[in-house]
C-alpha positions as CSV (number, residue, x, y, z in Angstrom):
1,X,45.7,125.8,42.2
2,X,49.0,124.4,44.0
3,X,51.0,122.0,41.4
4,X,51.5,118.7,41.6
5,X,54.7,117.7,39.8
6,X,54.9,114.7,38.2
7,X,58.0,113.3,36.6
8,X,56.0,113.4,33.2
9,X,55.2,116.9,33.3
10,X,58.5,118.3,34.9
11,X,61.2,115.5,33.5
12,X,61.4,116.4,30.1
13,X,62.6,120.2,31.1
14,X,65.9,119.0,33.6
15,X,69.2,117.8,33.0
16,X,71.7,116.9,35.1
17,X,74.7,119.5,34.9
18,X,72.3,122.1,35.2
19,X,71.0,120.2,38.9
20,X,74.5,119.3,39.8
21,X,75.4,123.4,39.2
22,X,72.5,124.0,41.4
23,X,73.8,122.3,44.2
24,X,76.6,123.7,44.1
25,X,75.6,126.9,44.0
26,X,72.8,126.2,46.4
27,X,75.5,125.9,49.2
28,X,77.1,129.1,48.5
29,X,73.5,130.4,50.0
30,X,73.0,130.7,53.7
31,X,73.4,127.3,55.7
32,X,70.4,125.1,55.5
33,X,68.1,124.5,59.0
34,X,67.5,120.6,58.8
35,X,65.8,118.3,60.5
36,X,65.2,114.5,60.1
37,X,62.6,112.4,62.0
38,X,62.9,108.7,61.2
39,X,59.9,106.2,62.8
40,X,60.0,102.7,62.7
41,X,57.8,99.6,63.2
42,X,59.8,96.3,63.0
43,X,61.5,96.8,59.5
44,X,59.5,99.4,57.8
45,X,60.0,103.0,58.1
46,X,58.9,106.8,57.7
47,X,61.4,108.9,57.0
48,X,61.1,112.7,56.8
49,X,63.2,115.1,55.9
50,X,62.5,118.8,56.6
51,X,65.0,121.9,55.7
52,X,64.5,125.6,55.2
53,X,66.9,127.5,53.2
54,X,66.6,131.6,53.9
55,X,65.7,132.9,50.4
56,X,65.3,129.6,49.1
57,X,62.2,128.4,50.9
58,X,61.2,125.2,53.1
59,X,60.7,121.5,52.2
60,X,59.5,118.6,53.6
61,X,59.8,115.2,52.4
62,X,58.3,112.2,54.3
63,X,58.4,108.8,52.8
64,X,57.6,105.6,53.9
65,X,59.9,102.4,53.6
66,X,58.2,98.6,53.4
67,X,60.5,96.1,52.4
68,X,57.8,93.7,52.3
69,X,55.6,95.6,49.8
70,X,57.4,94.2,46.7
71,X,56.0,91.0,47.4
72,X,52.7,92.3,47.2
73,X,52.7,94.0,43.6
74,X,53.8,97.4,45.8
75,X,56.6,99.6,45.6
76,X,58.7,99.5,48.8
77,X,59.0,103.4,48.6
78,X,56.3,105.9,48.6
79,X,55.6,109.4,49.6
80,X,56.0,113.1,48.4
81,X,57.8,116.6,49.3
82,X,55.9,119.9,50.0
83,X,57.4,123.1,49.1
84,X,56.6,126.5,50.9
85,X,57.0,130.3,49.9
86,X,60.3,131.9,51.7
87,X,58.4,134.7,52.3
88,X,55.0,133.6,53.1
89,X,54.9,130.4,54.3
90,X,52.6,129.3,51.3
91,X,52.6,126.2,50.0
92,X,53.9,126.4,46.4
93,X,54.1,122.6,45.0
94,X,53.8,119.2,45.9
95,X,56.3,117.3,43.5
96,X,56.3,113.5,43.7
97,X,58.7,111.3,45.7
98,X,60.3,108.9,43.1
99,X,60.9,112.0,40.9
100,X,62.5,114.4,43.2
101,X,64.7,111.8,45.0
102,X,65.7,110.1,42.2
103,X,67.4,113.5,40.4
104,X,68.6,114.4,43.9
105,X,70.0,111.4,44.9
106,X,72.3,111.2,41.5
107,X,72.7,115.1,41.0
108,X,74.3,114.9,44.4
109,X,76.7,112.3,43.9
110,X,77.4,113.2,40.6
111,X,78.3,116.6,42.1
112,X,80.4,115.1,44.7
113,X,82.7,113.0,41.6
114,X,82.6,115.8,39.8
115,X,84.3,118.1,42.5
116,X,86.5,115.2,44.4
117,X,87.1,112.2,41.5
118,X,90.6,112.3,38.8
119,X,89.6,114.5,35.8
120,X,90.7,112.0,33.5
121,X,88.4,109.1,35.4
122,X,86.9,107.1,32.4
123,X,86.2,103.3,34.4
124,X,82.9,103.7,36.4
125,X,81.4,100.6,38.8
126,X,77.5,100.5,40.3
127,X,77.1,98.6,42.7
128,X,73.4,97.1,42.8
129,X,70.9,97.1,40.4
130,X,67.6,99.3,41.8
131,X,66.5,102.4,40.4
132,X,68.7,104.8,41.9
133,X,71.6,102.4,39.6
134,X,69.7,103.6,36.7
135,X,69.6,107.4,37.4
136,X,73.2,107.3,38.1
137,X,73.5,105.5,34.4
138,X,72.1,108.6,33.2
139,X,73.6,111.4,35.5
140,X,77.3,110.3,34.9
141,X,76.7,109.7,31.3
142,X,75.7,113.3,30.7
143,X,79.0,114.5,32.5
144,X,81.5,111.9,30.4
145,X,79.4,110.4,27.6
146,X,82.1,107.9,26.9
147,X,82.3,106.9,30.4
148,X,82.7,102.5,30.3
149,X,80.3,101.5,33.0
150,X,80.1,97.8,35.1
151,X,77.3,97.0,36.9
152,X,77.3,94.0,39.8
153,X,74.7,93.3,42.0
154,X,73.9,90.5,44.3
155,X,71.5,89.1,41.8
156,X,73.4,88.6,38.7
157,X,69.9,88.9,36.5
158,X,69.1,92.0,38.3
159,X,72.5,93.4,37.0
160,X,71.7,92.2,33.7
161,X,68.6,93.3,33.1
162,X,69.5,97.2,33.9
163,X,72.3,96.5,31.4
164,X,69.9,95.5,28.8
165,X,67.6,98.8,29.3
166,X,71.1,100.7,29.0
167,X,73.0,99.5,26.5
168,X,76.8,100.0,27.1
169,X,76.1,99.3,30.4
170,X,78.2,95.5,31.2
171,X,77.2,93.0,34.2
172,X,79.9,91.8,36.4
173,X,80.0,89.1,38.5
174,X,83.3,89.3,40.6
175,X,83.1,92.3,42.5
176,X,86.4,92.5,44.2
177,X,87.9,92.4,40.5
178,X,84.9,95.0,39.2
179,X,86.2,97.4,42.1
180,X,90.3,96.8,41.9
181,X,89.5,97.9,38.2
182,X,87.6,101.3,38.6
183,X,87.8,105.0,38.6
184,X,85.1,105.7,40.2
185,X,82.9,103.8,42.3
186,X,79.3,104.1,43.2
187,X,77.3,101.6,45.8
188,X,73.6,102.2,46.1
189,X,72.4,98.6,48.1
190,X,70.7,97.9,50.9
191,X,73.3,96.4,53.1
192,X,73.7,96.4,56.8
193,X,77.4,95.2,56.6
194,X,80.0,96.7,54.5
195,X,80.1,95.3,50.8
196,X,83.3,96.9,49.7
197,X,86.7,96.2,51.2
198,X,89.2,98.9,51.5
199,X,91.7,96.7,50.2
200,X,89.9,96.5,46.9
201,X,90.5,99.9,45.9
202,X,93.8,100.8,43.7
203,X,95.2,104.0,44.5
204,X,92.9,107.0,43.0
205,X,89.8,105.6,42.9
206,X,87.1,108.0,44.1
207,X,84.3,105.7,46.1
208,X,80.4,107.4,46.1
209,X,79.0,105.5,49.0
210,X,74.6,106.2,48.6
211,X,72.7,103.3,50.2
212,X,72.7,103.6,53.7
213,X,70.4,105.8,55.5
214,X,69.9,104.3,59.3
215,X,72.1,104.7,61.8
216,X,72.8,100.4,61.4
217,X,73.6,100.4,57.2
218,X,76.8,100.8,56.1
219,X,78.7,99.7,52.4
220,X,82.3,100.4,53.0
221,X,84.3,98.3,55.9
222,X,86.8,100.3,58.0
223,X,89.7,99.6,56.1
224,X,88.1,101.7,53.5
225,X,87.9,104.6,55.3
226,X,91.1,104.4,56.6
227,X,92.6,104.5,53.3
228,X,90.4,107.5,51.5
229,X,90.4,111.6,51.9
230,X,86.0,111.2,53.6
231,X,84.1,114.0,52.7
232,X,80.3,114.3,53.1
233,X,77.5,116.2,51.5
234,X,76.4,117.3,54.9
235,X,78.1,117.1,58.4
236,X,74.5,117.5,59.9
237,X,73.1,115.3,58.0
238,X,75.5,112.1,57.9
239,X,78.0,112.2,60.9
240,X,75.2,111.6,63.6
241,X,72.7,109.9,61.4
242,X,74.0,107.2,59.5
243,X,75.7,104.2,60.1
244,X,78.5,104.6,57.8
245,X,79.6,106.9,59.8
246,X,78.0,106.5,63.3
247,X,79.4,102.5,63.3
248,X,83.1,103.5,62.7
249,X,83.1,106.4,65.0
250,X,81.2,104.6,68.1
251,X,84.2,102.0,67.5
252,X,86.9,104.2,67.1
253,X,88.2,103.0,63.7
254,X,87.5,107.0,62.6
255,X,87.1,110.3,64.5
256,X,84.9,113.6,63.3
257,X,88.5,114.9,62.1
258,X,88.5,112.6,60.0
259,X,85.8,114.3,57.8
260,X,88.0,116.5,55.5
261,X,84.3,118.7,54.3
262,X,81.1,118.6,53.1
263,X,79.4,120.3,50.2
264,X,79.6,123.7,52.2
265,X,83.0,123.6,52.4
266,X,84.0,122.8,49.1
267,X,81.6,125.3,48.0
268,X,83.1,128.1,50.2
269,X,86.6,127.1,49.6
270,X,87.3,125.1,46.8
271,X,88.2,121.6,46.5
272,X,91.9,121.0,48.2
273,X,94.6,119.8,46.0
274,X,94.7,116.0,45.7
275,X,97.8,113.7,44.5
276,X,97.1,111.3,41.4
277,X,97.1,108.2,44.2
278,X,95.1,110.0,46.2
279,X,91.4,107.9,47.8
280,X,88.5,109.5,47.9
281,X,85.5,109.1,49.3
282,X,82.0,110.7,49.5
283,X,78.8,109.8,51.8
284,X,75.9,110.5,49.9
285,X,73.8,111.5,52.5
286,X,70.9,112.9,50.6
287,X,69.7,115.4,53.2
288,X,66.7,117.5,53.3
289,X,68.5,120.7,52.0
290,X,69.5,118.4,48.6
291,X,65.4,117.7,48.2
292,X,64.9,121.8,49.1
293,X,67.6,122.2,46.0
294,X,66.4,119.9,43.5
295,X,62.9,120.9,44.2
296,X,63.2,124.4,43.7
297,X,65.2,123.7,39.9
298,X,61.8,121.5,39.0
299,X,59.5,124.2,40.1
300,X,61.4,127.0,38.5
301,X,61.7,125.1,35.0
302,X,58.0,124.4,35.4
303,X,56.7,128.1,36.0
304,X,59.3,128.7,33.6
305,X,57.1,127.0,31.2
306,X,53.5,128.1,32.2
């Protein structure tokens, strides 16, 4: 019988430095084959994501996106990921979308901090308050447990009740001031237009840009990107495929050579030397390959257990 994993029956085995070693490690393995294929109908969306990984195996994630769902007692995301045999194209597992996207989506920007953010980084800003704000709670907590964490989002009851569910956690309500004061920033919103200002950030601040995945979102204005080392987690997956990338570069404000590396790079050749002042900032594309990577950790703790 082929697996279904559920975040009940597989979260309890994971934790985050272990996935965020994965990664890393997972891009010192031959380069990932991706694909996307994104379908749309007015504002809602299906999204999937297919890679395949020699010796790792394949993946495919589709999930849809229907903003208007919430307001009918339905979640705006849904969907799931298959996973197939390397070596005989067998389907393996089917693991649940909220589970395998939500440990992906954190493990990968934790892993991008950890490699590009100041050691001594203690101040740590989310901005917005969904889910994936909660994982990265969680993720970045494991790696510096005495981490002091703000939280702003749009709402300011949406940013207070994940503070409540994580205590520690403290809402902010001037966001300019929130991000002048951080380490290490993290956006994770919905927004079409840039919600961070370049001039905002102090000198050394490492910026984790998540949210946008069409080619019209962006969080960060040019400024921003003028002022910071960019690195992505995947050329293939971000430069050509986003708009935080794809709006500055069809304007000219930034050019490909402006993308110092991506996960491969830094895995192949370490993580160049950065000055104390040094910006820097990482497009958390969340490409196929990532799903492939966090998939294959779930299924291997779960056989692991059987």
């Amino acid at each position: 019988m082929i697996p279904v994993l559920t975040r009940e029956a597989v979260e309890p085995l994971l934790d985050w430095m272990t996935l965020s070693d994965a990664l890393l490690e997972g891009h010192r393995r031959p380069p990932a084959q991706v694909e996307d294929v994104l379908l749309s109908r007015a504002d809602d969306r299906l999204l999937s994501r297919s890679a395949w990984i020699d010796g790792m195996g394949v993946g495919v994630k589709s999930v849809t996106v229907f903003p208007g769902n919430p307001a009918k007692g339905r979640p705006s995301v849904q969907g799931a990921m298959l996973v197939f045999d390397d070596a005989t194209g067998a389907l393996r597992a089917v693991v649940d979308n909220p589970l395998v996207t939500r440990w992906k989506t954190a493990g990968d920007s934790l892993l991008g901090a950890r490699l590009l953010a100041r050691p001594d980084a203690l101040r740590y800003l989310i901005v917005g308050a969904g889910s994936v704000a909660e994982s990265l709670i969680e993720a970045f907590r494991a790696w510096k447990p005495d981490l002091r964490i703000a939280l702003w989002a749009r709402r300011p009851e949406a940013a207070e009740a994940v503070a409540d569910r994580h205590p520690g956690v403290t809402p902010v309500t001037d966001l300019a001031e929130a991000v002048s004061g951080a380490d290490i920033v993290s956006t994770c919103t919905m927004a079409r237009a840039p919600v961070i200002a370049g001039d905002w950030l102090r000198p050394g601040t490492h910026l984790d840009l998540i949210g946008a995945f069409t080619p019209d979102m962006r969080e960060a204005d040019d400024r921003a990107l003028h002022r910071g080392k960019l690195y992505v987690d995947s050329r293939a997956t971000t430069i050509r495929h986003i708009g935080e990338l794809m709006i500055p570069l069809a304007s000219g404000a930034i050019t490909e050579a402006d993308v110092l590396g991506d996960l491969g790079d830094l895995a192949a050749h370490g993580v160049p030397p950065r000055a104390r002042d040094d910006i820097t900032i990482y497009k958390n594309g969340g490409g196929a390959h990532l799903d492939l990577m966090t998939a294959r950790v779930m299924l291997d703790a779960w056989e692991a257990r059987q």
